[in-house]
Every structure is written in structure tokens, then in C-alpha cells.
C-alpha positions in Angstrom: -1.5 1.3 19.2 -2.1 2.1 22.6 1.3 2.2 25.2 1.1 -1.3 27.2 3.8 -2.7 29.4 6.0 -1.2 31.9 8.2 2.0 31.0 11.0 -0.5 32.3 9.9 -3.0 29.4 9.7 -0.3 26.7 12.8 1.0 27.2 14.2 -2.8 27.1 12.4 -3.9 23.9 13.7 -0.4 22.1 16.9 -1.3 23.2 16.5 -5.0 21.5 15.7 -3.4 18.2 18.7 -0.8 18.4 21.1 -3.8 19.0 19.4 -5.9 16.5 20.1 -3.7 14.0 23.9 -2.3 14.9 24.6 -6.0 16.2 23.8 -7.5 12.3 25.6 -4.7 10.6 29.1 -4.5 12.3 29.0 -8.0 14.3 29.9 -9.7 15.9 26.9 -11.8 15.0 26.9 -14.1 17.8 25.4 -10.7 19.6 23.1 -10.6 17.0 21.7 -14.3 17.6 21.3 -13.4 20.9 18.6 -11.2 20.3 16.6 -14.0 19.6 14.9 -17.0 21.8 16.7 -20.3 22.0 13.9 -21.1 18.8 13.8 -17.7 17.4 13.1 -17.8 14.1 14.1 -15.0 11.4 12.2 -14.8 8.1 13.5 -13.1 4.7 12.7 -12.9 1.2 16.1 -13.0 0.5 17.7 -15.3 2.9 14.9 -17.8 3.3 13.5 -19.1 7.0 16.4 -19.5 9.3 15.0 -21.3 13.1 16.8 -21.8 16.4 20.7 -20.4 17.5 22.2 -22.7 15.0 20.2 -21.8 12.1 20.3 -18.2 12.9 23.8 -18.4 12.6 24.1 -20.0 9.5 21.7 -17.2 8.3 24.8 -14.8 9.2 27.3 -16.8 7.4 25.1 -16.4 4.1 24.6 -12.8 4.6 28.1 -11.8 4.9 28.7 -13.5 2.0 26.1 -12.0 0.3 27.1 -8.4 1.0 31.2 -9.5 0.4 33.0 -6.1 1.2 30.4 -3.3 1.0 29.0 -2.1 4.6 25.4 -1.9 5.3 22.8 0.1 7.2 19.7 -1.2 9.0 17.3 1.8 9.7 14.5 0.6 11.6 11.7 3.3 12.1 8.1 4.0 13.8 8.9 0.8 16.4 5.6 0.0 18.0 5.0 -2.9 20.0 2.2 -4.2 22.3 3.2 -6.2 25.9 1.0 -8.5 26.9 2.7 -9.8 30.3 5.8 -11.6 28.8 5.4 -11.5 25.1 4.9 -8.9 22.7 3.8 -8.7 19.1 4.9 -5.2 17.3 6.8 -4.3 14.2 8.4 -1.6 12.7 9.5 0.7 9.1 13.5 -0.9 7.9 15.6 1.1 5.9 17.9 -0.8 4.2 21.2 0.9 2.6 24.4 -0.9 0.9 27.3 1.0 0.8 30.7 0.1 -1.1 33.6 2.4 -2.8 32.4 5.7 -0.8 28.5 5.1 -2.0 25.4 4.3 0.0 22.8 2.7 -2.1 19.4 2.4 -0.8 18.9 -1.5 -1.7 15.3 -1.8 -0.1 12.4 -0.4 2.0 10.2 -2.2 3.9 9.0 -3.5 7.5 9.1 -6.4 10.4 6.6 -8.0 12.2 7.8 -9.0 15.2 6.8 -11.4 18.1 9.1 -11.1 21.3 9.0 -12.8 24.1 10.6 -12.3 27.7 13.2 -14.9 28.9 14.8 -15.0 32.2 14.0 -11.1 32.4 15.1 -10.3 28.8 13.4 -9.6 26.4 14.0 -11.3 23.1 13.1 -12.2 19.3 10.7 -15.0 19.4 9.7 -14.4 15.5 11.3 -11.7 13.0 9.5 -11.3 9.5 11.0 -9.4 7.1 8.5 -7.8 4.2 10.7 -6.2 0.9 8.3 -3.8 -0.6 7.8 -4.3 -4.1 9.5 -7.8 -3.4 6.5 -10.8 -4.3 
């Protein structure tokens, strides 16, 4: 995939991703909704189709749940993205590991396909799809 946008837009998007990721694993997760458009939508295997602020958070109420005490890690790998003007289309490798007691697990490899969009000179999450290798 061929570098587009400006390096300022690069650097921002890369930046999205990092805070994605650290944002969902420690909180707090109202950080993490921000990463996404007012009708952002996040897609899981797992967790279902989660749309707009409210559903996304929701989504984060399930997912701590879901994990109960044990930590997690969100690796996410080989980012690539294309800009055209103010939206994107990319993806990138996730690394997923659970850990609990003094043990990291890794519970699942896979990717996203993203679609991101620039709001009032942010970039954000317009689209997040989450694909489980192995996982139908």
C-alpha cells in the first residue's frame, strides 16, 4: 500500500490506533469511545455489532465483564492505512493476550479492518471490524 496523506495525518492516525488499544485495556473507556465518530461502529465475533457512543459503551460494560479480573493486551501490528482527503480505509495484525494469576495467555490472533474518518481535525474510528482467526 502506497504512503498517502500528509506526514501530519500519519502520525495522527498511528496515534489513534496506539490509544485505541491502551485506552480499551486499562480505561478509562470513555477515552476509548472517543476514538470513534459520533456513529462509529465496532464489530466482534465475540461481542456482537456495537453502533454510536452509547452503544459503544455498552460494548465496554460487557467486555469488562467478560474479562472479570484478569488484565489484557491488545497488540496491534503492521498498521497500514490509505488517506483519501478526510477518510481512510486501513487495517492492521491484533495480538490478543489474557493475563490472570502471574500468566499471559495468548487468547486469539487476528486483524481489523478499519474505516476512519477526520472530524473537526481528528481523526477518528468510523468502522472497526474485528476478524478471530480460526473463529467462523
Amino acid at each position: 500500500m502506497e504512503s498517502t496523506g500528509t506526514l501530519e495525518d500519519r502520525v495522527e492516525i498511528r496515534e489513534l490506533y496506539a490509544r485505541y488499544a491502551y485506552t480499551i485495556d486499562y480505561g478509562p473507556y470513555e477515552e476509548w469511545v472517543r476514538c470513534f465518530t459520533e456513529d462509529g461502529v465496532f464489530e466482534s465475533p465475540r461481542f456482537g455489532r456495537h453502533t454510536g457512543r452509547q452503544g459503544l459503551l455498552k460494548f465496554t460494560a460487557m467486555y469488562k465483564d467478560a474479562n472479570g479480573d484478569a488484565k489484557v493486551r491488545h497488540m496491534m501490528t503492521n498498521v497500514t492505512f490509505r488517506v483519501d482527503g478526510d477518510n481512510a480505509t486501513g487495517g492492521c495484525y491484533l495480538t490478543y493476550y489474557h493475563c490472570k494469576n502471574g500468566k499471559a495467555i495468548l487468547e486469539a490472533i487476528g486483524r481489523y479492518d478499519d474505516e476512519l474518518r477526520k472530524v473537526d481535525g481528528n481523526w477518528l474510528f468510523a468502522r472497526r471490524r474485528v476478524f478471530i482467526d480460526g473463529h467462523a
